[in-house]
DSSP file (Angstrom, degrees, kcal/mol; ACC not computed):
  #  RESIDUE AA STRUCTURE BP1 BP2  ACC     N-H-->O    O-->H-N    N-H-->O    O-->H-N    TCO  KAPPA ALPHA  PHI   PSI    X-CA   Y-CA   Z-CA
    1    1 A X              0   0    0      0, 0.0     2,-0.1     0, 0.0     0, 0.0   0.000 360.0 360.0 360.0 132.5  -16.3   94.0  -12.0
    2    2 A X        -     0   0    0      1,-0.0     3,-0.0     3,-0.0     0, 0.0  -0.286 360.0-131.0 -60.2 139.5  -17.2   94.7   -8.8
    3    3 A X        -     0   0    0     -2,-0.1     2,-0.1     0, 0.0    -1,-0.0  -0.435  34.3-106.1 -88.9-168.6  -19.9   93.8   -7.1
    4    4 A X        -     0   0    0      1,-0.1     2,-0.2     3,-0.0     3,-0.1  -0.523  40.6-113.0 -86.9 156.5  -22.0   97.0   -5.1
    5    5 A X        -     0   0    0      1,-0.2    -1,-0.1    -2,-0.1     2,-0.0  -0.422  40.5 -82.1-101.8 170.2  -21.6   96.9   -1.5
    6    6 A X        -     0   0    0     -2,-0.2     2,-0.3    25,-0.1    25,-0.2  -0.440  46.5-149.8 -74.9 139.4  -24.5   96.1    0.8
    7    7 A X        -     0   0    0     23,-0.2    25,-1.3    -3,-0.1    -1,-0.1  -0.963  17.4-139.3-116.5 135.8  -27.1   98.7    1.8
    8    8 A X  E     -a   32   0A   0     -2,-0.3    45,-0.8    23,-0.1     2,-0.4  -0.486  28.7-174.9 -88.2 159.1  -29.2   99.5    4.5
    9    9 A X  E     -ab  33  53A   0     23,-4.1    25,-5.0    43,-0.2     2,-0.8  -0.984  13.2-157.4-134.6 138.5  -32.6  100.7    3.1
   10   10 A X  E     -ab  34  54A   0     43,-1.8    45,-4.1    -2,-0.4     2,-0.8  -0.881  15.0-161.1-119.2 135.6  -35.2  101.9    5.3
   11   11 A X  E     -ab  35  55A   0     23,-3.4    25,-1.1    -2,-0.8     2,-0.8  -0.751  10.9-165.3-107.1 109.6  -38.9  101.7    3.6
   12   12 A X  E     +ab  36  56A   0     43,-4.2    45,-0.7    -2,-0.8     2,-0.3  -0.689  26.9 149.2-113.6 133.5  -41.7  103.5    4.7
   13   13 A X        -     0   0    0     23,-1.0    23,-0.1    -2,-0.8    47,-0.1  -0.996  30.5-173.2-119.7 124.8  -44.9  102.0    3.2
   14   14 A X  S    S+     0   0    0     45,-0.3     2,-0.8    -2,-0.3    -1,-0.1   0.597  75.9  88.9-101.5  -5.2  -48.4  102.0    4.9
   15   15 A X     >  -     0   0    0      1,-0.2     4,-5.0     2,-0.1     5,-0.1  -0.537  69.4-159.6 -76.7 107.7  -49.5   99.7    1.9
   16   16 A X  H  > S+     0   0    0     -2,-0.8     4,-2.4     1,-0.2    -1,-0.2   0.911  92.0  45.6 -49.1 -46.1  -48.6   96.0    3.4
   17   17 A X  H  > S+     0   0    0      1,-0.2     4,-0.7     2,-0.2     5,-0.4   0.931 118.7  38.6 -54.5 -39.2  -48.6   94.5   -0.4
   18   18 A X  H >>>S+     0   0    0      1,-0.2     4,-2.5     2,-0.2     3,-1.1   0.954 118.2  52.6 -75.0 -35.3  -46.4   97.4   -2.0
   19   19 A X  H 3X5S+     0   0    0     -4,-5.0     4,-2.1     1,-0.3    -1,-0.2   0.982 117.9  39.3 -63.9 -41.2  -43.9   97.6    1.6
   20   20 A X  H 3X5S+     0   0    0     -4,-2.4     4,-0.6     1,-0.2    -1,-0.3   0.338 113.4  46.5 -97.9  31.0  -43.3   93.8    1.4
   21   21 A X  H <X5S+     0   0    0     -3,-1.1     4,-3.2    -4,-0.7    -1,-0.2   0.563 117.3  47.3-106.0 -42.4  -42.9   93.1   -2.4
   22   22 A X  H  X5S+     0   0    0     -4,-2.5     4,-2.5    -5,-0.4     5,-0.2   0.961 117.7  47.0 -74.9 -39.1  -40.1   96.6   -2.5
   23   23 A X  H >X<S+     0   0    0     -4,-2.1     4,-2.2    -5,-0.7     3,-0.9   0.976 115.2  40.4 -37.4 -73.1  -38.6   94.8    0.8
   24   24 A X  H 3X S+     0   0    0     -4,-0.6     4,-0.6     1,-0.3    -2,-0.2   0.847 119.7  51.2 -36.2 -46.6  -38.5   91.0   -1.0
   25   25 A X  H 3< S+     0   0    0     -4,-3.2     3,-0.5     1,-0.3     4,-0.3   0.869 114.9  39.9 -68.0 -48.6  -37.3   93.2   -4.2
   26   26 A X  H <<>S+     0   0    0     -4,-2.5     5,-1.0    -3,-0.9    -1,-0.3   0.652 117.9  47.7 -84.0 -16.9  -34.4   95.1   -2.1
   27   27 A X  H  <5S+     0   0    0     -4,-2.2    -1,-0.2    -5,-0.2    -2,-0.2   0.409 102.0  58.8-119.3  29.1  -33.4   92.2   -0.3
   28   28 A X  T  <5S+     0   0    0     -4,-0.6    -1,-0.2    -3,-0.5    -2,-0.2   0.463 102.9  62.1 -81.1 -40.2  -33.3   89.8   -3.4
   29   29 A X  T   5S-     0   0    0     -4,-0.3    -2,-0.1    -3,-0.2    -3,-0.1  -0.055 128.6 -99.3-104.4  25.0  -30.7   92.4   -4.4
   30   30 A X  T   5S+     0   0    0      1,-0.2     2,-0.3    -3,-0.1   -23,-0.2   0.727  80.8 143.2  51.8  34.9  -28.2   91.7   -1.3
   31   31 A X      < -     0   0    0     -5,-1.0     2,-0.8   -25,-0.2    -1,-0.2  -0.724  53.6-132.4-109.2 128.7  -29.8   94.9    0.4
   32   32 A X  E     -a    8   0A   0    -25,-1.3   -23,-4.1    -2,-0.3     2,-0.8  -0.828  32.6-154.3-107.9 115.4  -30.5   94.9    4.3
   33   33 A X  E     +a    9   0A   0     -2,-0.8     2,-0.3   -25,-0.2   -23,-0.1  -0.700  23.2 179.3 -88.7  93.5  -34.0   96.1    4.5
   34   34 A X  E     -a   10   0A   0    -25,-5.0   -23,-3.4    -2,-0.8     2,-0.3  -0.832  16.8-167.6-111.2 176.2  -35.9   98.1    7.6
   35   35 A X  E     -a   11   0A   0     -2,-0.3     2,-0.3   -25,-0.2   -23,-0.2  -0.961  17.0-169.2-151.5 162.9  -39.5   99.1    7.2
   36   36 A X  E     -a   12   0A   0    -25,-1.1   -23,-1.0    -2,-0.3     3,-0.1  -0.692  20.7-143.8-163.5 152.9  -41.8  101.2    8.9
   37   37 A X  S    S+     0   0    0     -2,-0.3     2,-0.2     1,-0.2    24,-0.1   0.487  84.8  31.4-102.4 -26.2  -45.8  101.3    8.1
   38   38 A X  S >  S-     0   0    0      1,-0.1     3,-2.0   -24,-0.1     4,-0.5  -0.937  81.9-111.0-157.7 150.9  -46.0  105.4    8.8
   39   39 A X  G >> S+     0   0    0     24,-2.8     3,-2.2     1,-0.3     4,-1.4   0.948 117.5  57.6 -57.5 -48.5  -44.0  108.6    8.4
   40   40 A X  G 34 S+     0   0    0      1,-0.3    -1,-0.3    21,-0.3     4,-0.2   0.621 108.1  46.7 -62.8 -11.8  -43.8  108.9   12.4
   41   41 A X  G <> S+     0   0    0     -3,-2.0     4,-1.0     2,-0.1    -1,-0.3   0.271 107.2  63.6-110.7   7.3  -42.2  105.4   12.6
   42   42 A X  H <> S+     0   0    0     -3,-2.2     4,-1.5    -4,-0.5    -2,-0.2   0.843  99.4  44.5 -68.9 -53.5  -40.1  106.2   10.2
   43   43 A X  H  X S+     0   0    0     -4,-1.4     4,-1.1     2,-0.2    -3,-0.1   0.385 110.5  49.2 -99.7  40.7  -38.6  108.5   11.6
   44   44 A X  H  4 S+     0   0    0     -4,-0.2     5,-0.2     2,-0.1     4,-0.2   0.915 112.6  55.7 -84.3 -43.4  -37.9  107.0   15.1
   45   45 A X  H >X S+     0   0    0     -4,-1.0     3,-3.9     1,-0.2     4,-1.9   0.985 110.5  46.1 -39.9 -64.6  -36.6  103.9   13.0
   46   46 A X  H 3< S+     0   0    0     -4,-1.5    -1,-0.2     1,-0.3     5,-0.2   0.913 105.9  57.9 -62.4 -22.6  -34.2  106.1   11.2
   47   47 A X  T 3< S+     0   0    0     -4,-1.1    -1,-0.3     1,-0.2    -2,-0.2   0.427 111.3  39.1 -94.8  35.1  -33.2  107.7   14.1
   48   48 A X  T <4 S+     0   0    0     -3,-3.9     2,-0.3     1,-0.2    -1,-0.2   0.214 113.7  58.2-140.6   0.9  -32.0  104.6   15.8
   49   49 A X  S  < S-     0   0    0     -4,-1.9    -1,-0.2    -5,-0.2   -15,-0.1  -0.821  81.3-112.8-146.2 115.4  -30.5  102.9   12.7
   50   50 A X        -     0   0    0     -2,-0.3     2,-0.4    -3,-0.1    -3,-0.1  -0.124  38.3-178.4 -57.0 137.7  -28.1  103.5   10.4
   51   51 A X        -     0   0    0     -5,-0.2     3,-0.1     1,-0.1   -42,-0.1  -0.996  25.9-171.1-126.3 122.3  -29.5  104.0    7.1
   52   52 A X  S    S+     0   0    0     -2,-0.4     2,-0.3   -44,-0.3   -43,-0.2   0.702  84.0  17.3 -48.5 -45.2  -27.9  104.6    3.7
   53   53 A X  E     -b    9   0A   0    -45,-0.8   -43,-1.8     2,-0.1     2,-0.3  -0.884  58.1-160.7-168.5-170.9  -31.0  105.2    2.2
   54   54 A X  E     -b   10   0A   0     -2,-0.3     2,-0.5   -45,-0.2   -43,-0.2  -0.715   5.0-168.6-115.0 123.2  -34.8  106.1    3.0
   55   55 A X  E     -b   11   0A   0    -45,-4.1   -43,-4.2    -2,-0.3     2,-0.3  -0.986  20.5-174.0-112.3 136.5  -37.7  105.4    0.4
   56   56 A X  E     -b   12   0A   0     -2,-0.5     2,-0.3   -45,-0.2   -43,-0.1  -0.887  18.7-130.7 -74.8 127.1  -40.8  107.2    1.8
   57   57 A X        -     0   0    0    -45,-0.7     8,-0.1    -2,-0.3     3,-0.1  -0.646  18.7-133.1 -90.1 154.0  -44.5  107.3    0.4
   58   58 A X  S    S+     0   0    0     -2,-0.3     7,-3.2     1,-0.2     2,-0.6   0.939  81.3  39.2 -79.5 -49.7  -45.7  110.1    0.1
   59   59 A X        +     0   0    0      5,-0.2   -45,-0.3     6,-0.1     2,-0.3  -0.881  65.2 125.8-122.3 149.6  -49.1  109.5    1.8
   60   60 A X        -     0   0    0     -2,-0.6   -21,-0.2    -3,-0.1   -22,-0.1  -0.949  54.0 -72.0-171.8 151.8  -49.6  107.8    4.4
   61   61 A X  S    S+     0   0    0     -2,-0.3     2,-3.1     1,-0.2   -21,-0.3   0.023  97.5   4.6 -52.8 128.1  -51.2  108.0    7.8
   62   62 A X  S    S+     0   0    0    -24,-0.1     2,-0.6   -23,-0.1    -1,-0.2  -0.429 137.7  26.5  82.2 -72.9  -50.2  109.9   11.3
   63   63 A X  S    S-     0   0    0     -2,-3.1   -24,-2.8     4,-0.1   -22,-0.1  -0.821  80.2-145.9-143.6 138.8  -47.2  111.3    9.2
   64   64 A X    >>> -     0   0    0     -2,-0.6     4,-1.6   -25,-0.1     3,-1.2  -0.211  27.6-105.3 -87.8 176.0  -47.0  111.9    5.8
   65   65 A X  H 3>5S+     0   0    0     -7,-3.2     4,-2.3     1,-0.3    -7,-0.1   0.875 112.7  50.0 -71.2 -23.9  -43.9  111.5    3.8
   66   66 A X  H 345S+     0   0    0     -8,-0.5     4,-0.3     2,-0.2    -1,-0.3   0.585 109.6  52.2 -70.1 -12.8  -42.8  114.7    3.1
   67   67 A X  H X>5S+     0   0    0     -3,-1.2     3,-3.9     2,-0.2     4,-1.0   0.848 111.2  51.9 -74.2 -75.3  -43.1  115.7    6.8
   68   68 A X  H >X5S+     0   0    0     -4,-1.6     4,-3.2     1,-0.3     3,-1.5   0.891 105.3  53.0 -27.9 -43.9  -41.0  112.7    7.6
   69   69 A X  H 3X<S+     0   0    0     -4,-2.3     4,-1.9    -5,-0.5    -1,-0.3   0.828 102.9  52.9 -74.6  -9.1  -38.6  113.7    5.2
   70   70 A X  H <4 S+     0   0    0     -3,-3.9    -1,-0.2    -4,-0.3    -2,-0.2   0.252 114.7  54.3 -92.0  -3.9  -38.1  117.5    6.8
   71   71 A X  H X< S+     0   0    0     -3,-1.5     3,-1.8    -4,-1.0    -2,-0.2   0.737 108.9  43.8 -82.3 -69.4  -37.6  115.2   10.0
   72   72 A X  H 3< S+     0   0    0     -4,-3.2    -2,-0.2    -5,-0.4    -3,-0.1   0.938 111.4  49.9 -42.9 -57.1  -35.2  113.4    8.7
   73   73 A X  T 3<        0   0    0     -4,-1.9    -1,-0.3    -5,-0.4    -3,-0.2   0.739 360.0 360.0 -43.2 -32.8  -33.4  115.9    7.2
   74   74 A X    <         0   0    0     -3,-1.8    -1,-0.3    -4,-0.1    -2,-0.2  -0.098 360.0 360.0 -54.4 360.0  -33.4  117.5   10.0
């Protein structure tokens, strides 16, 4: 079987425990991992790295995730 090919993940968390245990967790899993504390570094990160894909919390400070994600989308 094949194995899955490597992915970049970008994680935006402003919770330090939850951002680095879902990091540890994705990059346990052969997963290249960037991370962001806040929607607004989120997306500047995404738009200066290729990303495969984005988990966003929903709230979280200076910009929330659903804003971020209408950036992103964007």
């Amino acid at each position: 079987m094949e194995e899955p090919s490597e992915l970049t993940i970008l994680v935006a968390e402003d919770d330090l425990l939850s951002r680095q245990l879902l990091q540890s967790y994705l990059e346990d899993q052969g997963h290249r991992v960037v991370v962001a504390e806040n929607g607004r570094e989120a997306v500047e990160t995404f738009s200066r790295t290729p990303t495969d894909l984005v988990i966003l919390d929903v709230k979280m400070p200076v910009m929330d995730g659903m804003e971020a994600c209408r950036h992103i989308k964007g």
